[in-house]
Each structure stands twice: as C-alpha cells, then as structure tokens.
C-alpha positions as CSV (number, residue, x, y, z in Angstrom):
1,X,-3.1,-7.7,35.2
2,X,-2.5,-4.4,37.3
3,X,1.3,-4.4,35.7
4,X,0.1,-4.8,32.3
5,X,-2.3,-2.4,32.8
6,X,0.0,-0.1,33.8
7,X,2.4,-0.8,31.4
8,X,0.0,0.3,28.6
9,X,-0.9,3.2,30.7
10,X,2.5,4.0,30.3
11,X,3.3,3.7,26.9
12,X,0.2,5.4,26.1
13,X,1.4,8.9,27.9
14,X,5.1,8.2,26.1
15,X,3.5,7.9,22.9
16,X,1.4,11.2,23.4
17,X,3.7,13.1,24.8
18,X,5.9,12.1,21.7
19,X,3.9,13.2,19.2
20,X,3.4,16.6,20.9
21,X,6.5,17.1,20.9
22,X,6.9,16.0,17.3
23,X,4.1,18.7,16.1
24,X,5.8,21.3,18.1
25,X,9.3,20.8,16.5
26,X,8.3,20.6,12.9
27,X,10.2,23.7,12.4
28,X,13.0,23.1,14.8
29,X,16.5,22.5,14.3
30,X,17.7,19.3,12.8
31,X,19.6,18.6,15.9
32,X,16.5,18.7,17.9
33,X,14.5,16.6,14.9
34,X,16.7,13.9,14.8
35,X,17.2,13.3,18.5
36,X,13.3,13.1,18.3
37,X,13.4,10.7,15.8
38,X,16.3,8.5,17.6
39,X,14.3,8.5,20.8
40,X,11.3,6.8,19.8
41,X,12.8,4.0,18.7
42,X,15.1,3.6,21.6
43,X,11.8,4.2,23.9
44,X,10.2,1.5,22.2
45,X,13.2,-1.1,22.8
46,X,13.6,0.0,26.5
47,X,9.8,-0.4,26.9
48,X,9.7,-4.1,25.0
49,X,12.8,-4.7,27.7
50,X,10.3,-3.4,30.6
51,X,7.3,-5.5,29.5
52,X,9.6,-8.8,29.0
53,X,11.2,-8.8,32.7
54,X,7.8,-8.1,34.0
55,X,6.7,-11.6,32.1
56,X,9.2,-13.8,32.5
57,X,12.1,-11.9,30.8
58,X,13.8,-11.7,26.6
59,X,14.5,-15.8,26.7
60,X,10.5,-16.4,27.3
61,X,9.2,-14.0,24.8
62,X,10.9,-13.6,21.4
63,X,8.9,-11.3,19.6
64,X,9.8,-8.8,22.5
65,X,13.5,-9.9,22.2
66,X,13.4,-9.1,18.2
67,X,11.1,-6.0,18.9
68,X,13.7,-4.7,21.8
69,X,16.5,-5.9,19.0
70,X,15.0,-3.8,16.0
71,X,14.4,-1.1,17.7
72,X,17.8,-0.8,19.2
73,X,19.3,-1.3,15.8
74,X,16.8,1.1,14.3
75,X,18.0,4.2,16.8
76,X,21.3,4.0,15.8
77,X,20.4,3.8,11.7
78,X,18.0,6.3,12.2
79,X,20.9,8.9,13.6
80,X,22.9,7.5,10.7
81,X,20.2,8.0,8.4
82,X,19.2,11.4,9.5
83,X,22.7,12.7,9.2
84,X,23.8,11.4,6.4
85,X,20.5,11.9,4.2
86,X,18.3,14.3,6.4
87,X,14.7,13.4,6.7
88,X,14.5,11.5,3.8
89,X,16.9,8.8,5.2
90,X,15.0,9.0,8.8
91,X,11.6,8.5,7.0
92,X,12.7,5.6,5.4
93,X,14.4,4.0,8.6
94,X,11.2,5.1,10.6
95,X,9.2,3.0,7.9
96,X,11.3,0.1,8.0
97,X,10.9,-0.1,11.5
98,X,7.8,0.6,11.6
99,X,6.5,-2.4,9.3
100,X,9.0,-5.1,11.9
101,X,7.9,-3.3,14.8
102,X,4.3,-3.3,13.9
103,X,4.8,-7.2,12.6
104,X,6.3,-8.0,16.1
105,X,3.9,-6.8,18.3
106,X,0.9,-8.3,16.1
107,X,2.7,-11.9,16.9
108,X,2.8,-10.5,20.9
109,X,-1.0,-9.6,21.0
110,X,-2.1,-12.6,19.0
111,X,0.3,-14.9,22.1
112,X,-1.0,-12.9,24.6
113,X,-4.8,-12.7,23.4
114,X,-6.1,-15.2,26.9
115,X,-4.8,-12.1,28.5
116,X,-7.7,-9.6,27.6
117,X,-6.8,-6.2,26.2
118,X,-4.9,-7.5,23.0
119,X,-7.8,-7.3,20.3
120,X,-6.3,-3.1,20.5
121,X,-2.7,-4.2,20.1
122,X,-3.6,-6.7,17.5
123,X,-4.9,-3.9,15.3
124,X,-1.9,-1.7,16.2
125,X,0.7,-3.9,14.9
126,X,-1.3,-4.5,11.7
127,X,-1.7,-0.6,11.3
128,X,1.7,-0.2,12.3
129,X,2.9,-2.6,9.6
130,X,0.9,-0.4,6.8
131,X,2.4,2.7,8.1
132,X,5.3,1.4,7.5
133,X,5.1,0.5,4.1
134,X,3.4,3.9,3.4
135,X,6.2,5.9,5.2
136,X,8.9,3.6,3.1
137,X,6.9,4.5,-0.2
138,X,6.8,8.6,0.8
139,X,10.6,8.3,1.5
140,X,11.4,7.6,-2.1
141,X,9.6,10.9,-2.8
142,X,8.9,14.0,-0.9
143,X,9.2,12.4,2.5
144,X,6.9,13.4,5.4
145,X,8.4,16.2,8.3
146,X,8.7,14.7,12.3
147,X,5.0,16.7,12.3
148,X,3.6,14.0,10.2
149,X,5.7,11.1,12.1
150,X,3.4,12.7,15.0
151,X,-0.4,10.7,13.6
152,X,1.8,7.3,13.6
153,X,2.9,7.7,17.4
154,X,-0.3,9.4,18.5
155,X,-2.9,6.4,17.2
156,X,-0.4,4.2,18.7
157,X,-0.9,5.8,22.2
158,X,-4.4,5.2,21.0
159,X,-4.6,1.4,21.2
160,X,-1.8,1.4,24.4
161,X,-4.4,3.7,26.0
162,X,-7.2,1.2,25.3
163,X,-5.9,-1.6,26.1
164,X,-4.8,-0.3,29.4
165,X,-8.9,1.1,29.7
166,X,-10.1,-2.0,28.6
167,X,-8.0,-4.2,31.6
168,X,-9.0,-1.4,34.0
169,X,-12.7,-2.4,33.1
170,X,-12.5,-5.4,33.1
171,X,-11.0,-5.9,36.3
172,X,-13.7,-3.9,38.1
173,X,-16.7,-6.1,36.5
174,X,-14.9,-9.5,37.6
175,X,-15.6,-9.6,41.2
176,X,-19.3,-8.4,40.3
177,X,-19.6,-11.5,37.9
178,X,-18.0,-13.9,40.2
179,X,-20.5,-12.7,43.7
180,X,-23.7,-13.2,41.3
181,X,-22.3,-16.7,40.0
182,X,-21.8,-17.9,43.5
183,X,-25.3,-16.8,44.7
C-alpha cells in the first residue's frame, strides 16, 4: 500500500506542478507550449510504466500497457499536431487522448477497487473521458490555449492526491481496528 500511496502522491505533485506551469505559459512561445503539451503525455506513459513494474509489470496489467501505449503514441502526434496545425491540432490530440486515457484508467480503478483508494480514480477516468470529448468538440472551433489544458491536469492531481490521502488514512485506522477486534 505504502508504494501505491506513494505513487499517487506522486502523480499528484506532477499533475500540479503541470498545470502551473501551463497557466504561466499561456503567453509563451510555441516552442515552449508545445513541449508542454508533449510532456504530459509522455509523463503519463512513463508513470503507467512505473505503476505496472511496481505490480507485477505491462504483461499482468493491460489497461496500463494500452494507457503507457496511447500515451506514448499520443506525445509524438501531439508534436506532430502542434507543428503542423498549432493549438488547434494539439487540442484535438489532447482530447483524443484524453477520452482513451480517461477510459483506461476507469477499467484500472474498477480492477483494482479491493485495493482501497480507487472510488477517486474511478471518477477520474470517467471525468477524464468527458474532457475529452469536450476538448475534441472545442478543437473543431476556437480551441482552448495550454492555460485552459491547465483545469484538466489540475483536477486530475485532485483525485491522484486523494486517493494517495485516502490510503494514508486508511492505513493509520487499521491497526486501531484490528487491537479493538482482538480485545
């Protein structure tokens, strides 16, 4: 539990330190927005690689695999996407990925719900899915800046930094429960 704690912990401070950095470089060069927008992706698939060795590796969890997969995939269209068609072309990568991502780490939580902490990255999958079908719609018109990206990546820290609460909790009220059962 202490590594999956952890973990979230983790991902939580990525996630937030992301989307600062996102609000700060609304303005910024494109050079600097699209390497932005090309790191979280390949964050998330280096993380999905981290969490899978720590349980068992890619070959005994899939969704990871796919997640790590996407995401990998997703860095280098989003570099594609924001050269060749600026932020509107990122936006709609970001969506894309967003909905699979979000639709891959809903089937994780629900697998790993015996676990404890998943109820928060149940709900972020399923919000993350939405997102991405809003941030694919808003691509096909005036497509959001990295600034507004920053929301997305910051209520994802959100659940990351709940879950990791919730296991910290948790863990501290089991040994109380377990002395009064044996009494």
């Amino acid at each position: 539990m202490d590594s999956l704690r952890n973990y979230y912990f983790l991902r939580a401070g990525v996630a937030f330190a992301w989307a600062a950095f996102a609000v700060i470089s609304g303005s910024a060069p494109a050079l600097v927005v699209g390497t932005l927008l090309v790191l979280y992706p390949a964050w998330d698939a280096a993380a999905n690689v981290i969490d899978a060795r720590r349980s068992g590796g890619l070959k005994a969890n899939p969704g990871q695999r796919f997640n790590a997969l996407t995401s990998i995939v997703t860095a280098v269209c989003m570099a594609a996407a924001f050269a060749l068609r600026g932020n509107a072309g990122a936006v709609l990568v970001f969506g894309a990925w967003a909905l699979l991502a979000g639709l891959f780490q809903l089937a994780v939580g629900v697998g790993r719900r015996k676990l404890g902490g998943q109820a928060f990255m149940i709900l972020s999958g399923a919000q993350s899915a939405l997102a991405g079908i809003f941030f694919i719609k808003r691509s096909f018109g005036i497509a959001p800046g990295i600034a507004q990206l920053a929301p997305y990546a910051a209520f994802g820290g959100l659940y990351f930094l709940l879950s990791a609460l919730w296991l910290t909790f948790r863990k501290n009220r089991l040994p109380s429960v377990a002395n009064r059962q044996a009494s």
